[in-house]
TORKOL-4160 file (C-alpha; in steps of 0.2 Angstrom, whole numbers, padded with zeros to 4 digits, m for minus):
364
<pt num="1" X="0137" Y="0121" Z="0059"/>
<pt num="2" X="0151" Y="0109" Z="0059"/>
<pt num="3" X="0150" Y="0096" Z="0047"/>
<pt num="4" X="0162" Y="0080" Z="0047"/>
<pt num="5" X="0162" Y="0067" Z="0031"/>
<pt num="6" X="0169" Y="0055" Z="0044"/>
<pt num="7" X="0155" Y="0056" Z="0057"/>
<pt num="8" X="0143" Y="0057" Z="0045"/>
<pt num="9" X="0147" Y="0040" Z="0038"/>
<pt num="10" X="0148" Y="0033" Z="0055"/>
<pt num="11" X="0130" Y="0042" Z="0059"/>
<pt num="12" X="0124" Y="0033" Z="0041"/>
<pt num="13" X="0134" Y="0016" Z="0047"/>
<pt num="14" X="0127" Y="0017" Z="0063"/>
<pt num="15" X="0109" Y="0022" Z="0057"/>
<pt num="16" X="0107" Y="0010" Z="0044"/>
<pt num="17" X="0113" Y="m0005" Z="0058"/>
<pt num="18" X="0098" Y="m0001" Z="0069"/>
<pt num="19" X="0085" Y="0001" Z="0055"/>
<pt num="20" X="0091" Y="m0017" Z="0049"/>
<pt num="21" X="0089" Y="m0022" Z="0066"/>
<pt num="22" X="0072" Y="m0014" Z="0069"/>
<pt num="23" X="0063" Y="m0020" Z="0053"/>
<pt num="24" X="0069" Y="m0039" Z="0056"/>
<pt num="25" X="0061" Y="m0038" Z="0073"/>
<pt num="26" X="0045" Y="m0028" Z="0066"/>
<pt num="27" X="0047" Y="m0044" Z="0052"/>
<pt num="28" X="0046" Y="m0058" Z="0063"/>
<pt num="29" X="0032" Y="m0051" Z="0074"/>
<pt num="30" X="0021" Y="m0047" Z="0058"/>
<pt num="31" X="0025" Y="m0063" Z="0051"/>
<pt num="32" X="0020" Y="m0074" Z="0065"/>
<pt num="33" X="0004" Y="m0064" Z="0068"/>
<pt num="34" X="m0003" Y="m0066" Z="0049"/>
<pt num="35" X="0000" Y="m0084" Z="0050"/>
<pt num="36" X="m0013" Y="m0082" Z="0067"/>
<pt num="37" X="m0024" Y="m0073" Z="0057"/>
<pt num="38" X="m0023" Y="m0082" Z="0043"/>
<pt num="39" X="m0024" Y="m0100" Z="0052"/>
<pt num="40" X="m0037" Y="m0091" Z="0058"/>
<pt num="41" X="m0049" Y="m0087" Z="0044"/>
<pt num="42" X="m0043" Y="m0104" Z="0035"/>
<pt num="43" X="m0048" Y="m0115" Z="0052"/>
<pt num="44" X="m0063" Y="m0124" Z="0042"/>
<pt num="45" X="m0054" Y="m0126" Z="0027"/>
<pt num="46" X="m0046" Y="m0142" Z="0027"/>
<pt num="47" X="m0036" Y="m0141" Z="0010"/>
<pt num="48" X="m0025" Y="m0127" Z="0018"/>
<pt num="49" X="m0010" Y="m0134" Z="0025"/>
<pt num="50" X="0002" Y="m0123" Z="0034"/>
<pt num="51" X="0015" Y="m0121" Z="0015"/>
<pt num="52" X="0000" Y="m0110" Z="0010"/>
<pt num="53" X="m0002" Y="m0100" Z="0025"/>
<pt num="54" X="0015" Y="m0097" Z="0027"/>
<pt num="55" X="0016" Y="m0093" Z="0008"/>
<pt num="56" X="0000" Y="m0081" Z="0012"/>
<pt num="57" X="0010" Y="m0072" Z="0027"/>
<pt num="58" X="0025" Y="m0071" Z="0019"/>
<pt num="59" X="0016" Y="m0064" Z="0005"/>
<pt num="60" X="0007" Y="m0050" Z="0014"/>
<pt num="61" X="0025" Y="m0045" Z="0025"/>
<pt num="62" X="0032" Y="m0032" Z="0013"/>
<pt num="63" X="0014" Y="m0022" Z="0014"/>
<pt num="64" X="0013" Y="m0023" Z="0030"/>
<pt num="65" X="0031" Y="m0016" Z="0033"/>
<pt num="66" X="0027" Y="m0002" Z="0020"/>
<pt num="67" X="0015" Y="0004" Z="0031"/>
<pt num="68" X="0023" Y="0004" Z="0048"/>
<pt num="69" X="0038" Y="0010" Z="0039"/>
<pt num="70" X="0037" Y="0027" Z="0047"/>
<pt num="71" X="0036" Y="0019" Z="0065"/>
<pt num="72" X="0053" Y="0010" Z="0060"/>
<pt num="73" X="0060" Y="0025" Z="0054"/>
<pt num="74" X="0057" Y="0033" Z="0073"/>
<pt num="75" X="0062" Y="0019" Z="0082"/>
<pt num="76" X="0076" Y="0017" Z="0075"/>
<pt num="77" X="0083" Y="0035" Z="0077"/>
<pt num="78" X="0078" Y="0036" Z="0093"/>
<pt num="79" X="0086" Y="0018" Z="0097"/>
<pt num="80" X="0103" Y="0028" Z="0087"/>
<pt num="81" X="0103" Y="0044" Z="0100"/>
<pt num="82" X="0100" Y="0033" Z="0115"/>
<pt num="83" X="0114" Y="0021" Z="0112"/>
<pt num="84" X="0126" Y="0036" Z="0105"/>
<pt num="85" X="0121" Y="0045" Z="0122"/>
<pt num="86" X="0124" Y="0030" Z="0133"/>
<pt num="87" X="0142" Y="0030" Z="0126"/>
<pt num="88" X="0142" Y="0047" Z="0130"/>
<pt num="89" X="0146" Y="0050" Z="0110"/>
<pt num="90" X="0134" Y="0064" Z="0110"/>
<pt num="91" X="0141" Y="0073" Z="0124"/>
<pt num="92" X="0159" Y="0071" Z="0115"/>
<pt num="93" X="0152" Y="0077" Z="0098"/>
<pt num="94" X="0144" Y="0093" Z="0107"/>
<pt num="95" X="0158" Y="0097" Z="0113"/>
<pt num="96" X="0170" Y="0097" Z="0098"/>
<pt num="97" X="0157" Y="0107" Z="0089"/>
<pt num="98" X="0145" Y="0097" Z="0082"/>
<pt num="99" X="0127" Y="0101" Z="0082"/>
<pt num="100" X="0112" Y="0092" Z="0082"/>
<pt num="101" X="0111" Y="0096" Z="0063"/>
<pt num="102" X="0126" Y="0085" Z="0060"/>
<pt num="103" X="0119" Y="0069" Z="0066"/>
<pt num="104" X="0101" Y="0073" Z="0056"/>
<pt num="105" X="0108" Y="0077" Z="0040"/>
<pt num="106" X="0119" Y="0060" Z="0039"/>
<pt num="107" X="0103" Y="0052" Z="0043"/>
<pt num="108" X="0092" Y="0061" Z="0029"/>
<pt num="109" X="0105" Y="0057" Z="0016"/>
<pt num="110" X="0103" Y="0039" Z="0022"/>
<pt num="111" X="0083" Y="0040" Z="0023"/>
<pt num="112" X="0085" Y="0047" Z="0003"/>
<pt num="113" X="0097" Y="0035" Z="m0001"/>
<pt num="114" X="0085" Y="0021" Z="0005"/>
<pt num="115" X="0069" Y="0030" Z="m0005"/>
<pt num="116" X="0079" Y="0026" Z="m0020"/>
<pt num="117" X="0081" Y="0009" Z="m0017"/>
<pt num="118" X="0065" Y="0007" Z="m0014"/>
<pt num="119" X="0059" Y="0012" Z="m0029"/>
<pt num="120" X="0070" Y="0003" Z="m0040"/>
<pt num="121" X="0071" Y="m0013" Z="m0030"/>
<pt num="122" X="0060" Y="m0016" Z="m0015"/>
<pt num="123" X="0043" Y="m0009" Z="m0023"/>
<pt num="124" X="0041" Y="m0021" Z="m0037"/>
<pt num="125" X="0045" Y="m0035" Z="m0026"/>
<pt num="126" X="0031" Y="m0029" Z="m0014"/>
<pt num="127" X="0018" Y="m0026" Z="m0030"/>
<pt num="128" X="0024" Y="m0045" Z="m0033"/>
<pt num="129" X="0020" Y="m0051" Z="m0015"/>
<pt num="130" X="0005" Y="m0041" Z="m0014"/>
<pt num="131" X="m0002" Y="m0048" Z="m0031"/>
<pt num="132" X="0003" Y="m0063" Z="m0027"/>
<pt num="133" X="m0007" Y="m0065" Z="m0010"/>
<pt num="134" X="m0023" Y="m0059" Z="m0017"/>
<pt num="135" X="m0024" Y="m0071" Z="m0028"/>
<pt num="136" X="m0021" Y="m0086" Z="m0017"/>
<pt num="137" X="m0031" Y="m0077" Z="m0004"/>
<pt num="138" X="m0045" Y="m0076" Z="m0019"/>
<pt num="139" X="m0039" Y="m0096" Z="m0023"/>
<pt num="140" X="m0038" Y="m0100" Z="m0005"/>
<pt num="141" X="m0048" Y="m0091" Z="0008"/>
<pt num="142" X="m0062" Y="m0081" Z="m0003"/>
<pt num="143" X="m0065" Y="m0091" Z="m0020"/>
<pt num="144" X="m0076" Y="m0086" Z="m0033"/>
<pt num="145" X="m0075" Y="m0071" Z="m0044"/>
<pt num="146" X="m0056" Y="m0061" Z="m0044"/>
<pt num="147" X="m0050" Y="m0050" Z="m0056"/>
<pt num="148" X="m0039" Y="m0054" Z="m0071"/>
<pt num="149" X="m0034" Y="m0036" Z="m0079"/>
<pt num="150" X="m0039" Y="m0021" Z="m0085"/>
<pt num="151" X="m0029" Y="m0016" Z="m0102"/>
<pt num="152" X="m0037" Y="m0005" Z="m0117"/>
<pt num="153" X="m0048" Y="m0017" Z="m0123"/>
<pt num="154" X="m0058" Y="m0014" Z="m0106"/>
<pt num="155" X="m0058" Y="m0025" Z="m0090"/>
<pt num="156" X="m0058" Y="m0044" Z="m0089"/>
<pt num="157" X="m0066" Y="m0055" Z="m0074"/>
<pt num="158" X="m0069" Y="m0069" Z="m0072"/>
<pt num="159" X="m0083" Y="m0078" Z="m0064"/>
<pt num="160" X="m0083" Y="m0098" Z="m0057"/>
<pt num="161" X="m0097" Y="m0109" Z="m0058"/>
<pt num="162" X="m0100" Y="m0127" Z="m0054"/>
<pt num="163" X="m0096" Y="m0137" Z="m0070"/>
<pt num="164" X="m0091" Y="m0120" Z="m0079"/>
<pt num="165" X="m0083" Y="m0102" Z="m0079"/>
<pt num="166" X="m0086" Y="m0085" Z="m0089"/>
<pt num="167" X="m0074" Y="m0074" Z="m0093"/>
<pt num="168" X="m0081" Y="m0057" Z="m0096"/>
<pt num="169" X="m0073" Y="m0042" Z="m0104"/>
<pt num="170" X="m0083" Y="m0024" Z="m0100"/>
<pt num="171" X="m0078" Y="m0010" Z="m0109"/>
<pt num="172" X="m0085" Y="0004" Z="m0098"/>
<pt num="173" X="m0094" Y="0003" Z="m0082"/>
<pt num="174" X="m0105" Y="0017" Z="m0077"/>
<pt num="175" X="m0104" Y="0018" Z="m0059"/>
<pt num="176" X="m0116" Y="0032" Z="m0059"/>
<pt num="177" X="m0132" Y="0022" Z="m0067"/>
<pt num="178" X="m0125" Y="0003" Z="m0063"/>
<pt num="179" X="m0123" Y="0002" Z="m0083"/>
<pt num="180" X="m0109" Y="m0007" Z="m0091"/>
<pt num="181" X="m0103" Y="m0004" Z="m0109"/>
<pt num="182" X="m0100" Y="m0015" Z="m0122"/>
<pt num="183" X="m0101" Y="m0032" Z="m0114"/>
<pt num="184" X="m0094" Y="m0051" Z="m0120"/>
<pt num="185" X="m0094" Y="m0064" Z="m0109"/>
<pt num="186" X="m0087" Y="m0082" Z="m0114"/>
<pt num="187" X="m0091" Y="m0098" Z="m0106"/>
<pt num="188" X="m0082" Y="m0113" Z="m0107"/>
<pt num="189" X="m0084" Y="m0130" Z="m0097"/>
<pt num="190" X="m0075" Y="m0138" Z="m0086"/>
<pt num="191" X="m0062" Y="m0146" Z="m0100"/>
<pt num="192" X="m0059" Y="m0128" Z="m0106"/>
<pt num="193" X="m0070" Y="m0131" Z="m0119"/>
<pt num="194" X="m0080" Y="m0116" Z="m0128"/>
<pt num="195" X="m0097" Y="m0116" Z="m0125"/>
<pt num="196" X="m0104" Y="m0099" Z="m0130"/>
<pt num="197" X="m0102" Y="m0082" Z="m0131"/>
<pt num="198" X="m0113" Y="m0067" Z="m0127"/>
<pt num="199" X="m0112" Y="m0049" Z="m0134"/>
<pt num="200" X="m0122" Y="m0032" Z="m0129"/>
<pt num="201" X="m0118" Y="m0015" Z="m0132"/>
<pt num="202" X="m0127" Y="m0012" Z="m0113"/>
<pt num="203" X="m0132" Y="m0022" Z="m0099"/>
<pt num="204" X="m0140" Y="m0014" Z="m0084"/>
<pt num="205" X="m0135" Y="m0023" Z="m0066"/>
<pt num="206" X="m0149" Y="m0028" Z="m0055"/>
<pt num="207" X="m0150" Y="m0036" Z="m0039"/>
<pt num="208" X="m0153" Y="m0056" Z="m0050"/>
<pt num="209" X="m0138" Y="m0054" Z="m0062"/>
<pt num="210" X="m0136" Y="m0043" Z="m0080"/>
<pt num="211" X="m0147" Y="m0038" Z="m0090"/>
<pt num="212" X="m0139" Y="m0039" Z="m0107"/>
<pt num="213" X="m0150" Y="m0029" Z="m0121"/>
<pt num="214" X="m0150" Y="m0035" Z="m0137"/>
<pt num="215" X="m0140" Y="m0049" Z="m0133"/>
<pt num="216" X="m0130" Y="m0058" Z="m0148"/>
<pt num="217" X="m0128" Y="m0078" Z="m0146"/>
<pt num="218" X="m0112" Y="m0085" Z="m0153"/>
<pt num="219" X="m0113" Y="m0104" Z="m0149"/>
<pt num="220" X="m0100" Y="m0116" Z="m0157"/>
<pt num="221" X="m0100" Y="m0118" Z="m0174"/>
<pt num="222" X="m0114" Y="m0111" Z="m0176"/>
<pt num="223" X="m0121" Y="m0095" Z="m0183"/>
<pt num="224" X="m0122" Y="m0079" Z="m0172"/>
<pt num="225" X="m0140" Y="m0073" Z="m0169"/>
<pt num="226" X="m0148" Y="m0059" Z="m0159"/>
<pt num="227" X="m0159" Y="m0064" Z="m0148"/>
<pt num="228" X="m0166" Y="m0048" Z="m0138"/>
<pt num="229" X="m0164" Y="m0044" Z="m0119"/>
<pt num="230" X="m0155" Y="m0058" Z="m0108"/>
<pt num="231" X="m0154" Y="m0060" Z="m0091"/>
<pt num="232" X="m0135" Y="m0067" Z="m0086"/>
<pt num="233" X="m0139" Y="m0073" Z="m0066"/>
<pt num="234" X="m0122" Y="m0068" Z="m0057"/>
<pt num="235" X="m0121" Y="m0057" Z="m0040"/>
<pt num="236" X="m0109" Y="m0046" Z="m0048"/>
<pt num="237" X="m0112" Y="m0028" Z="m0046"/>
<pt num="238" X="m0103" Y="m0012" Z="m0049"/>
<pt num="239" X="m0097" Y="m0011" Z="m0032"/>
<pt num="240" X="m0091" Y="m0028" Z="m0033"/>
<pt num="241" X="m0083" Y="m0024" Z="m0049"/>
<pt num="242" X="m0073" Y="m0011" Z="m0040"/>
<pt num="243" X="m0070" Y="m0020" Z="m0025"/>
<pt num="244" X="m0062" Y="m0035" Z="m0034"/>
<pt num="245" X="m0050" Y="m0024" Z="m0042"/>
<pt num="246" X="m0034" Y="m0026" Z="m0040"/>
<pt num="247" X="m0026" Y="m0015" Z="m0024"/>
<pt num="248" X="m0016" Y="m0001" Z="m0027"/>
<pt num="249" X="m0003" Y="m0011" Z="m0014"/>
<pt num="250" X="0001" Y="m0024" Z="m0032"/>
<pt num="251" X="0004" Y="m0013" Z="m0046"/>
<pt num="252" X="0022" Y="m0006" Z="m0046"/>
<pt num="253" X="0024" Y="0014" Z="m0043"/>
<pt num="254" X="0031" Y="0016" Z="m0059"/>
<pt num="255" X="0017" Y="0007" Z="m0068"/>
<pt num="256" X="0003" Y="0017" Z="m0057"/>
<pt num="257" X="0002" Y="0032" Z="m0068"/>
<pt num="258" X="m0003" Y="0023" Z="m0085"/>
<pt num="259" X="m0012" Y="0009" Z="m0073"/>
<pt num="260" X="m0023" Y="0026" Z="m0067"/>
<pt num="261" X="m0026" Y="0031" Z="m0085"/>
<pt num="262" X="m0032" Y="0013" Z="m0088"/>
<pt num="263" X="m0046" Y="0013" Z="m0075"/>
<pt num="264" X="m0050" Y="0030" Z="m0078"/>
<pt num="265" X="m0054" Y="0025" Z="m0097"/>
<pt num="266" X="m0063" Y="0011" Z="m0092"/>
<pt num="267" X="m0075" Y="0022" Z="m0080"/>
<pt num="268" X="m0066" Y="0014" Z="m0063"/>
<pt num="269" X="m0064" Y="0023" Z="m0049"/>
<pt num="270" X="m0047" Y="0028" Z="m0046"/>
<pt num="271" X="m0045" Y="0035" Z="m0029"/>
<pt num="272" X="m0037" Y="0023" Z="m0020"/>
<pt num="273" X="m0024" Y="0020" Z="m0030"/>
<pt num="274" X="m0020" Y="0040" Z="m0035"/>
<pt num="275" X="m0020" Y="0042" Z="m0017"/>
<pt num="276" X="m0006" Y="0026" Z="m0015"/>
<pt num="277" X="0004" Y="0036" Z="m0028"/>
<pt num="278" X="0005" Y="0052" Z="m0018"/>
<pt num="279" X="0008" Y="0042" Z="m0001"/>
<pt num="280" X="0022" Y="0034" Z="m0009"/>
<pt num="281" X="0029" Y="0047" Z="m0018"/>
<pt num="282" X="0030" Y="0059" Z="m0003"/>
<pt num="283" X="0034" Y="0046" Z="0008"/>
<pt num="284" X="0052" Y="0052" Z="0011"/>
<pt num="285" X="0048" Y="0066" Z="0014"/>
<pt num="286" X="0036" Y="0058" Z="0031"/>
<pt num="287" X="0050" Y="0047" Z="0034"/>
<pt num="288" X="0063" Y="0063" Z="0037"/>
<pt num="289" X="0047" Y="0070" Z="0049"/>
<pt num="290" X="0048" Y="0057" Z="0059"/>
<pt num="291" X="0067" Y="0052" Z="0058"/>
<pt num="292" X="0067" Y="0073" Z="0063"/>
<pt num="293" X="0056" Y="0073" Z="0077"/>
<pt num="294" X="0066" Y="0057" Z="0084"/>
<pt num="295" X="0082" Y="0069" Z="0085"/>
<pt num="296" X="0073" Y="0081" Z="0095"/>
<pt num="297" X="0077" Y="0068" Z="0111"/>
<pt num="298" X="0097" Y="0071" Z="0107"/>
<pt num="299" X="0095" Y="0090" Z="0114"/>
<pt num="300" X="0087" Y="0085" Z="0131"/>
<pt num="301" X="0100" Y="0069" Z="0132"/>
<pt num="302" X="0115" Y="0081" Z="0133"/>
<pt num="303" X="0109" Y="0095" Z="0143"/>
<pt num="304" X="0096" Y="0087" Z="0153"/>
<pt num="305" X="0095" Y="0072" Z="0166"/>
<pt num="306" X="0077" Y="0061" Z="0164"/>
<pt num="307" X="0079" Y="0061" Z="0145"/>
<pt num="308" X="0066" Y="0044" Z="0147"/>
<pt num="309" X="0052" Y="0057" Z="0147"/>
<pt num="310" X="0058" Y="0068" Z="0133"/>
<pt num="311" X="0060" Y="0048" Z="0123"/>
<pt num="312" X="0042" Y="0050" Z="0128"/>
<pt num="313" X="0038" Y="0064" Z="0119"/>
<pt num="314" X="0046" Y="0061" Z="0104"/>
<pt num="315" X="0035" Y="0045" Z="0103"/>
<pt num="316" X="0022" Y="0054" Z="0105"/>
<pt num="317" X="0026" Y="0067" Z="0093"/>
<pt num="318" X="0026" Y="0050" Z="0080"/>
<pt num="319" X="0009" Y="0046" Z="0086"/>
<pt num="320" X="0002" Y="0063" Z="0084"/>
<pt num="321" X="0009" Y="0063" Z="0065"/>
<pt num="322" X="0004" Y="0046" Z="0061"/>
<pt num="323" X="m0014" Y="0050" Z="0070"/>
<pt num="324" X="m0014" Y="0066" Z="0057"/>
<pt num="325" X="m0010" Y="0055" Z="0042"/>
<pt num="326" X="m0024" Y="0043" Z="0044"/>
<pt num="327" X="m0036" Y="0056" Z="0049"/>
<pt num="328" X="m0031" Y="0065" Z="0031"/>
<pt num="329" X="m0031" Y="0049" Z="0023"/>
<pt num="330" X="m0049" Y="0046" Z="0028"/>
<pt num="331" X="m0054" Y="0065" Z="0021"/>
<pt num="332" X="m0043" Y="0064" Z="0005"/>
<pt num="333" X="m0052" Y="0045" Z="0001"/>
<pt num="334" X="m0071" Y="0054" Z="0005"/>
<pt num="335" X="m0063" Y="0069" Z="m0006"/>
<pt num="336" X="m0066" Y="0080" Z="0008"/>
<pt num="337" X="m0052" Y="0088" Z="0004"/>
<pt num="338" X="m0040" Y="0085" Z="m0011"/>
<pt num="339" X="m0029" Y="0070" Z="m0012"/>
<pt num="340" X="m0013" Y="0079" Z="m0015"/>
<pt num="341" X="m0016" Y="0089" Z="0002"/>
<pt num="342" X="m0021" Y="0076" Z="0011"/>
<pt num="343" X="m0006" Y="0067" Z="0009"/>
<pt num="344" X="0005" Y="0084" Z="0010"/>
<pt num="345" X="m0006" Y="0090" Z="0026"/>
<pt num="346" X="0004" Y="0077" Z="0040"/>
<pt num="347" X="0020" Y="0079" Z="0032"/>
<pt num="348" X="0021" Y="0099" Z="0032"/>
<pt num="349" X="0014" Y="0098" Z="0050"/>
<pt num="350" X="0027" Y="0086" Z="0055"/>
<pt num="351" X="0039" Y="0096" Z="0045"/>
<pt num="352" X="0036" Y="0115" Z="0051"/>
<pt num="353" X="0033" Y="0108" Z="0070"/>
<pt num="354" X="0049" Y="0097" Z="0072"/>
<pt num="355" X="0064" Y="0110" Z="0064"/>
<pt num="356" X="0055" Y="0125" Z="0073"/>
<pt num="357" X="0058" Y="0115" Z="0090"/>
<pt num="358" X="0075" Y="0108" Z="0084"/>
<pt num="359" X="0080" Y="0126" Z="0082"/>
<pt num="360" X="0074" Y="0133" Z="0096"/>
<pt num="361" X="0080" Y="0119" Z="0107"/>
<pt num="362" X="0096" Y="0123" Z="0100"/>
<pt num="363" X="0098" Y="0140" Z="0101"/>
<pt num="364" X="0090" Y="0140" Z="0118"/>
């Protein structure tokens, strides 16, 4: 296989031009379809002007480019072979001795290059955006009851009321029996005064609020006393609990393990967010499938005439893998099968398919 640093760096050059190209469009799309949906949801809520739903869309874009992030990776290659074949530079390169091989690899180095910088730079911006928007969507759109943290003293909510708000520390929650361990919640007033505090070592969730057993009182200035079982009226429930939790999508990559061994200590389901680490730390790996699979339409553009259908066939190639990705996603989340494998599965697929094809086109 001929191999050319100059090429290469044109191929990279060339690459990293259209995938620019193609995420700005892909940005401006999703952007002006969040603030629809958006203006949408917000239509009866007259104290949402169009800063905070442009701030909301805004905020929501890198997510959303994450995901799709394999789709731009396609496109973009494909868009790469069809102009280089229009300018007949892929008949040129074929014939000076340059494989297929030598306009993937430039383009792998690129797609690694780019992982990199995605994990130093453009993941902690997105956590930001991402944490950012679900707290004004919970301001905003939603209201009530959002999570504040989880640290290892347990995790902190924190409820709204009319002329007051609670904010409620739970050490441990049992999903298992609806229990929660270790229980204080702290109400203040409107003014931010204290108001009074209430300690159990258990509270059992029931469809009218918590039960707290053996509840202690703690008002202000005043002495602590126990005064038995208390109901605390809230329609917060484990499932809520879990719900409210912060998304996987705003907690940095490099912060998820330790964020993983936080829930996990305070009896939270962890799932989601061991499954987001996975995603993202095979992710370049899906992102060479698909950029592979794309450079499976350079054979037929050289050899063949029609190459619109084989363009085709490499989109639908991308389909099939990102059909195979969510449908392993779904059995990885319902722990069908293991989370490691169902984010391996689509990849290896993708991966085994595409350079079998690519080497047998090109021996052929």
């Amino acid at each position: 296989m001929k191999m050319s640093l100059t090429f290469s760096k044109y191929i990279i050059r060339k690459f990293l031009f259209w995938l620019f190209a193609v995420t700005t469009t892909f940005s401006v799309i999703i952007f002006l379809l969040n603030i629809l949906e958006i203006s949408r949801r917000a239509y009866n809520k007259t104290h949402i002007g169009f800063k905070q739903v442009s701030l909301l869309s805004l905020y929501q874009l890198p997510e959303v480019l994450m995901q799709l992030m394999p789709f731009i990776v396609l496109f973009s290659t494909m868009i790469l072979l069809w102009q280089m074949n229009r300018r007949f530079e892929l008949v040129v390169s074929r014939s000076l001795g340059f494989s297929i091989w030598s306009i993937v690899w430039p383009v792998w180095i690129a797609l690694l290059g780019l992982s990199v910088a995605n994990f130093i730079l453009f993941n902690p911006i997105s956590a930001e955006f991402s944490r950012r928007f679900e707290q004004m969507e919970v301001d905003l759109l939603k209201g009530g009851t959002g999570l504040l943290t989880v640290s290892s003293s347990g995790i902190w909510l924190k409820q709204e009321d009319k002329n007051a708000y609670s904010l409620v520390r739970v050490a441990k929650v049992d999903e298992n029996k609806a229990d929660l361990h270790d229980v204080s919640i702290y109400t203040f007033d409107g003014d931010n005064r204290f108001i009074n505090r209430l300690d159990a070592s258990l509270a059992t969730v029931n469809q009218e609020g918590w039960l707290l057993k053996g509840a202690l009182l703690s008002e202000h200035n005043q002495v602590s006393e126990t005064i038995g079982d208390v109901l605390w009226k809230t329609d917060l429930t484990v499932r809520k609990i879990q719900k409210s939790f912060s998304s996987p999508d705003s907690v940095p990559l490099w912060k998820l393990p330790s964020f993983i061994r936080l829930m996990e200590a305070a009896g939270l389901s962890t799932v989601d967010h061991l499954h987001h680490f996975y995603k993202h730390l095979f992710l370049p790996f899906l992102l060479i499938v698909m950029a592979t699979l794309a450079s499976l339409c350079a054979y037929h553009f050289t050899r063949h005439k029609g190459g619109s259908s084989f363009v085709l066939t490499g989109l639908g190639a991308g389909f099939l893998v990102f059909f195979l990705q969510k449908m392993s996603h779904a059995m990885g989340i319902a722990m069908t099968i293991p989370l490691l494998l169902s984010v391996l599965l689509p990849i290896l697929i993708g991966a085994f398919g595409s350079i079998a094809l690519l080497i047998h086109l090109e021996e052929k």
